[in-house]
C-alpha positions in Angstrom: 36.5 163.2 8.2 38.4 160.1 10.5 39.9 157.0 8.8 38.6 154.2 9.7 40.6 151.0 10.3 38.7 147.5 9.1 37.6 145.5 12.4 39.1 141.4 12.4 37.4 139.3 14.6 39.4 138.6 17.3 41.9 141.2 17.2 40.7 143.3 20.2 40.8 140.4 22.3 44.8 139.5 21.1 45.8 143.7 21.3 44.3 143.7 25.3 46.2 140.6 26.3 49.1 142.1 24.3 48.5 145.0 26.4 48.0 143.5 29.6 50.9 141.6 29.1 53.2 144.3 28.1 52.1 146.3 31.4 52.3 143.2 33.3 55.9 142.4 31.8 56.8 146.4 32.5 55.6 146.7 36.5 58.5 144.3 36.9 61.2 145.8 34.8 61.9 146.7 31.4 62.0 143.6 29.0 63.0 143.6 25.5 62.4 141.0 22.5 62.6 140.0 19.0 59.2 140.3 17.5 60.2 137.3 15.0 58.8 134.3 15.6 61.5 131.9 17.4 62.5 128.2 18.9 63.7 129.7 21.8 60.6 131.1 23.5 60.1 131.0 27.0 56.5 130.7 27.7 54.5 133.2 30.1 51.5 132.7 31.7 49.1 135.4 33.4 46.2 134.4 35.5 42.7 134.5 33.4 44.2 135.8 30.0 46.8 133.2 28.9 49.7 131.4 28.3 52.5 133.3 25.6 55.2 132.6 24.0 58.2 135.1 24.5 60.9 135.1 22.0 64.3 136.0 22.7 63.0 135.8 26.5 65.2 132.4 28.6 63.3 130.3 30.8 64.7 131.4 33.8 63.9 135.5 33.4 60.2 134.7 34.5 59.4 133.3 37.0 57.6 130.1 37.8 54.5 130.2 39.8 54.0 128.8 43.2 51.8 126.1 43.5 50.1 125.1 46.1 51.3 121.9 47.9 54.6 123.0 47.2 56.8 124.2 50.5 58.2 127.9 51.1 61.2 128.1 52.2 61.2 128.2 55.6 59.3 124.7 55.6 62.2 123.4 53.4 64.7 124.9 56.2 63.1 123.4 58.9 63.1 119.9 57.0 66.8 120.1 56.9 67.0 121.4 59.9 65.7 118.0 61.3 66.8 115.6 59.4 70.6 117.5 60.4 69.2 117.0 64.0 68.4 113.3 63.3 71.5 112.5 61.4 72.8 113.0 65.1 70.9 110.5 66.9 73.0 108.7 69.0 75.6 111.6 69.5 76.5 111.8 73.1 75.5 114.6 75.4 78.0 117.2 76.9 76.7 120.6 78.4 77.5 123.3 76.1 78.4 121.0 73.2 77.3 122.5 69.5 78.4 119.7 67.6 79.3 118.5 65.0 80.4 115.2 67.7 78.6 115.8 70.8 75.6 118.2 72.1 73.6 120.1 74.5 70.1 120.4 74.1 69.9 123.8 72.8 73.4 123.3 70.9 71.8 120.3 68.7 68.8 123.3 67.4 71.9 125.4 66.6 74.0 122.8 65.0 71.0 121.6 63.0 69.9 125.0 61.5 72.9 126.3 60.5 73.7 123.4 59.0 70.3 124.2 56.9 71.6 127.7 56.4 69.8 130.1 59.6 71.2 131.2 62.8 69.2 131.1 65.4 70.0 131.7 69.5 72.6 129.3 70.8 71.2 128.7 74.1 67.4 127.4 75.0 65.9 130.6 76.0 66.9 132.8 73.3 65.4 130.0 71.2 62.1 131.2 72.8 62.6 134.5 72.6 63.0 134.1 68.7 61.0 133.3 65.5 57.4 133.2 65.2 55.4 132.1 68.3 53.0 128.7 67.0 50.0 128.1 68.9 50.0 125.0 69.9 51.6 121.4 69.4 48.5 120.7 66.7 49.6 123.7 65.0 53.5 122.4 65.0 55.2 121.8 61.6 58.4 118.8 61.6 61.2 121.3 62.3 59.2 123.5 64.7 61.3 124.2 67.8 60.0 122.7 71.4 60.8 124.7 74.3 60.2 122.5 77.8 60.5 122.7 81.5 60.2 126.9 81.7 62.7 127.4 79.1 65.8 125.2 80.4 65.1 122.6 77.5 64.8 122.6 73.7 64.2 120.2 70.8 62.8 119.7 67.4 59.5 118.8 66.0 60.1 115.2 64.3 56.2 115.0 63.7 53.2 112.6 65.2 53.8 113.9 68.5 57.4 112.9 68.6 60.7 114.9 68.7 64.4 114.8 68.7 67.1 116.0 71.5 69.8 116.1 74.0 68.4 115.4 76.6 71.1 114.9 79.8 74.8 113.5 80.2 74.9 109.8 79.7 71.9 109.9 77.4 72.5 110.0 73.5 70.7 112.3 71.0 67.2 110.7 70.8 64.1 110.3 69.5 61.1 110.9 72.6 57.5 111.5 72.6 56.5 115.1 73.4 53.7 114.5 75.8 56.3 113.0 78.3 57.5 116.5 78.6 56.3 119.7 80.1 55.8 122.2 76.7 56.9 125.9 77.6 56.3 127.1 74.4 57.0 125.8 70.4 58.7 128.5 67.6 58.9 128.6 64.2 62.1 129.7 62.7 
């Protein structure tokens, strides 16, 4: 004849997030903890069972949801990006300039991303040629790269139609409004 084990309320429901949160712990790597209760417990959460306390486990060995509203990384790159590129402003133009004193168009983009931490193409049309295509200038992002005139000219997406470049010798690193331009094509790096 079986044993049988005396039912608790509630402890079915506590053993399968216990489980669930074992194999959710495990499809990750192998974790190990105290089973003691403890001050230092980080806390883990998992989507529709709960939030639980690991002991033994440091905050930063799980990690922290993303949220929505909160940027990837790429946008965070392309905000530095432009703010490198507008730090510039007023920088004088020289043809095949990449800063950090003077620039050419496509030189500025170069400067200004790496100084964000990406390489990207040195010269206007390898620019182009690179990162994701985006559709159209309502579909840009501040940081999004502007490709003019067939290619010969580049700049970055400030935002509300405007963007920031080198334009031609005698002309400093400015601020212009994109419509006054002829877009070739915008990419997302």
């Amino acid at each position: 004849m079986a044993k049988h084990r005396l039912e608790q309320p509630g402890t079915g429901r506590r053993a399968a997030k216990t489980a669930v949160l074992a194999g959710g712990l495990a499809v990750g790597g192998s974790v190990a903890f105290a089973a003691a209760p403890s001050a230092d417990a980080a806390p883990v959460t998992i989507p529709n069972i709960g939030t639980f306390d690991i002991p033994g486990l440091p905050d930063n060995a799980v990690p922290k949801p993303k949220l929505k509203g909160n940027l990837d990384r790429q946008e965070v790159r392309a905000e530095r990006a432009l703010r490198a590129a507008e730090s510039k402003i007023g920088s004088p133009y020289s043809y095949g300039a990449a800063g950090p004193n003077a620039f050419d168009c496509s030189g500025l983009l170069y400067w200004s991303f790496k100084q964000a931490g990406k390489t990207i193409p040195r010269d206007s049309y390898g620019q182009l040629g690179g990162g994701a295509p985006v559709a159209s200038l309502a579909s840009a992002k501040p940081g999004d790269i502007l490709i003019f005139n067939g290619g010969g000219h580049a700049g970055i997406y400030a935002g509300k139609g405007v963007f920031v470049h080198a334009s031609t010798y005698g002309v400093p690193v400015k601020r212009d409004k994109v419509k006054a331009w002829n877009v070739t094509g915008i990419r997302r790096y």
